[in-house]
Structures are given as C-alpha cells and as structure tokens.
C-alpha positions in Angstrom: 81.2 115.3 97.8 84.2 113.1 97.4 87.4 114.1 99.3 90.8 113.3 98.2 94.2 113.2 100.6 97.0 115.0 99.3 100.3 113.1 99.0 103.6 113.9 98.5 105.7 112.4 95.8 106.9 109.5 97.9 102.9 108.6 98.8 102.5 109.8 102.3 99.8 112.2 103.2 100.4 115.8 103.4 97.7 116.6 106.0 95.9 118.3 103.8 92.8 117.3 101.6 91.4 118.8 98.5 87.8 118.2 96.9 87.6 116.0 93.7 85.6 119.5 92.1 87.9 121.8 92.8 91.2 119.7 92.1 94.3 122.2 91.7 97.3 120.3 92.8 100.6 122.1 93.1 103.5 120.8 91.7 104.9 118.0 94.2 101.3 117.7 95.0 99.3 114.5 94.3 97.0 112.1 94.9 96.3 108.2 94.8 95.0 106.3 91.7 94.2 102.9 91.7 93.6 100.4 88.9 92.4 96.7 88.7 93.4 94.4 86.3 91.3 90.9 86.8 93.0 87.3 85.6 90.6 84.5 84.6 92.1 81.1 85.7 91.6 80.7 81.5 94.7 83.8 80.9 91.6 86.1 79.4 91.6 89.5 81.1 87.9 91.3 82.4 88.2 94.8 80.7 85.6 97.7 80.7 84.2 100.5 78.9 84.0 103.7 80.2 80.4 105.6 80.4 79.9 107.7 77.5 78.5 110.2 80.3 82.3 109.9 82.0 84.3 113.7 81.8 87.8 111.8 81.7 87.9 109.2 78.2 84.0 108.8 77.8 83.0 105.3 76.0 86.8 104.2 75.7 87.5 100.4 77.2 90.1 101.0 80.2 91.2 99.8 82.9 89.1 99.2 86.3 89.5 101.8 88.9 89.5 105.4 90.2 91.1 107.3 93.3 91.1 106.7 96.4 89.3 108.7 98.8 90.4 110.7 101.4 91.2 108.1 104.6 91.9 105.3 102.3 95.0 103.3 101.5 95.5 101.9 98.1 94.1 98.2 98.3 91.4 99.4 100.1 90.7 102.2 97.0 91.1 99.1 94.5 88.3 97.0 96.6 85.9 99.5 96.4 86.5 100.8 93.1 86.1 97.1 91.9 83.1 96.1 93.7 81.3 99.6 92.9 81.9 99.3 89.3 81.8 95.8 88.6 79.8 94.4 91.4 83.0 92.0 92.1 83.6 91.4 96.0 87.4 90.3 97.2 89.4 90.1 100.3 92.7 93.0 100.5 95.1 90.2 100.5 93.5 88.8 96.8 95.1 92.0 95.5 98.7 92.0 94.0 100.8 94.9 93.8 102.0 94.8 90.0 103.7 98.7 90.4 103.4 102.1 91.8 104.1 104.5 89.1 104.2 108.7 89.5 101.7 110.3 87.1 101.4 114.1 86.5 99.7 114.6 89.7 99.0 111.0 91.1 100.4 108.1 92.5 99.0 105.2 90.7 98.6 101.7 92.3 98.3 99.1 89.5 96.7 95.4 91.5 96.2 92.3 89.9 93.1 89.9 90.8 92.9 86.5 90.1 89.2 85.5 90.0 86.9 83.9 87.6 83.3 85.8 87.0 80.8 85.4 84.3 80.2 89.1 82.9 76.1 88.2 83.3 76.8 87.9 86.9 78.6 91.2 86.9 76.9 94.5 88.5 78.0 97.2 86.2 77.5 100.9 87.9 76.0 102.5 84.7 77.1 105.6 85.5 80.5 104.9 85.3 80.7 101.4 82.9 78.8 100.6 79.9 79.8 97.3 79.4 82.7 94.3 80.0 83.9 91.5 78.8 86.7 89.2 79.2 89.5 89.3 76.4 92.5 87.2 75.8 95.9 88.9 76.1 96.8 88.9 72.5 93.6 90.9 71.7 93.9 93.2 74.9 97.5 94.1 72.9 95.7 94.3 69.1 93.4 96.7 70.9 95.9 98.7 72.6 97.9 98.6 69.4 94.4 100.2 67.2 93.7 102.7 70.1 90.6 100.9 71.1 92.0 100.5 74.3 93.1 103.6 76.5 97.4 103.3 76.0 98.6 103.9 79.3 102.2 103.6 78.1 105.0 101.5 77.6 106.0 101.1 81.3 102.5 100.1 82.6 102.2 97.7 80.1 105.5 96.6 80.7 104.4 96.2 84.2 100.9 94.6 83.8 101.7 92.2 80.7 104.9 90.8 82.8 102.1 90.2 85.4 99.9 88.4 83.3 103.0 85.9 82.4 104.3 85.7 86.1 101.3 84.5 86.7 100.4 82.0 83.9 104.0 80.8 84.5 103.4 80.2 87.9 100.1 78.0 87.6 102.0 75.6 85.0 104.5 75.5 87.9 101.3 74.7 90.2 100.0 72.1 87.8 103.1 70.5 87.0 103.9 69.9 90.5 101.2 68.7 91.4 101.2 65.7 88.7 104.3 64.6 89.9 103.6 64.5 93.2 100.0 62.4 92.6 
C-alpha cells in the first residue's frame, strides 16, 4: 500500500497522508511528482515506454519517474524511481534540479542525470516499462511534435530542453578549457 504526503501549494507537508488508491485531493491539496530526464555524455537522451498494463498513459514513451512516497523528499523520490524502473543507481547530489512546476494536484520535481548506460545493461521493471532507448534531442522533439511522445507542455519543455543545452554548452566550455590549458 503506497502512502503519499499531502503538501501544500508551496511543497511543505500538511501532516496529513492519503493512500495512492484512494487519492481525492482537495483543492490546495497535493502531492510530489518527480521525473528523470538522463544526459548521455553523446547529447542523446534515455527515454521509456510506459507498460501497456500502466492505468495513467499505457504504452506511450515518457518521461522517467513517479511520486514520491510518504517520508520522502524529492531527490530521494527521483533515485528510487530511477533505479526501480531502470535499474540505474546514482548518488542525490548527481541529480540537478531543472524546475518545480505546480500541476493540478502535484508538485512536480523535473532532475537531470548526467550518466552514460548501455540500455542492455539496463533493469527495466516490467510492470511499469516496456522498453528504452536512448534518442538524440532533435528526434525526442519530432516525437513530441507527432505525439509519440507524452507533451508535457510548453513550459516543461522549455525547462528540460534549456537543460539539455546548459549542459552541452557547458562541456564545450570543459573541453575547450582544458585544451588550452595542456
């Protein structure tokens, strides 16, 4: 039976706790969401597809995550949620805060990873993936654009695509430094 912590718009707890089953948030009620976006050191991005057994956007390719249990903070929601569904292990402090955005009735976290995995290597829970792969940004977009990818909306986009080029801007910093100080 998974627990959830009830939070109030600004993300602190209420006190009080509600069952993922019986979910009937007030307004001004809500609860944390976290999703994972992973960055190969190549720029391609690891995306997933949803079980086709999966209540909530069955078979569609998303992003990584889920909520966050009652007890848990948000990187710690995104570690587990990453490692149970993809079998991928990081630290807290590998995680990058890309936004906090107010949905509905959540509070979703979106994190960044920067980490290089080959998907044979990955350990998909079958209940809740079907299947991964890594895709370059330009195709992430087409798919968005041809709703084979879940549309999130123009704001997380916004949000996670800026990430993606923050951080390829910043390794050609990296790498440019470094050749001129060799």
């Amino acid at each position: 039976m998974e627990i959830w912590d009830i939070l109030d718009r600004n993300g602190n707890p209420t006190g009080k706790t509600v069952q993922r089953k019986k979910v009937c948030l007030h307004k001004g009620e809500y609860h944390s969401v976290v999703h994972v976006w992973v960055l190969g050191s190549d720029g391609r991005v690891l995306i997933q597809r949803r079980s086709l057994t999966k209540p909530l956007m069955p078979g569609e390719w998303a992003a990584i995550g889920g909520s966050a249990v009652s007890g848990e903070d948000a990187v710690t929601a995104a570690k587990r949620e990453l490692e149970e569904e993809m079998g991928i292990s990081a630290e807290p402090e590998e995680f990058r805060l890309i936004k906090q955005m107010v949905r509905k009735n959540s509070i979703l976290s979106i994190f960044l990873l920067c980490c290089d995995v080959a998907v044979a290597d990955l350990r998909l829970q079958k209940d809740e993936v079907s299947e991964a792969k890594w895709v370059h940004r330009n195709k992430l977009r087409q798919m968005i654009k041809t709703k084979q990818f879940h549309n999130y909306g123009n704001a997380y986009f916004e949000a996670v695509f800026g990430a993606f080029a923050r951080r390829s801007e910043s390794k050609r910093r990296k790498k440019k430094y470094e050749r001129k100080t060799r």
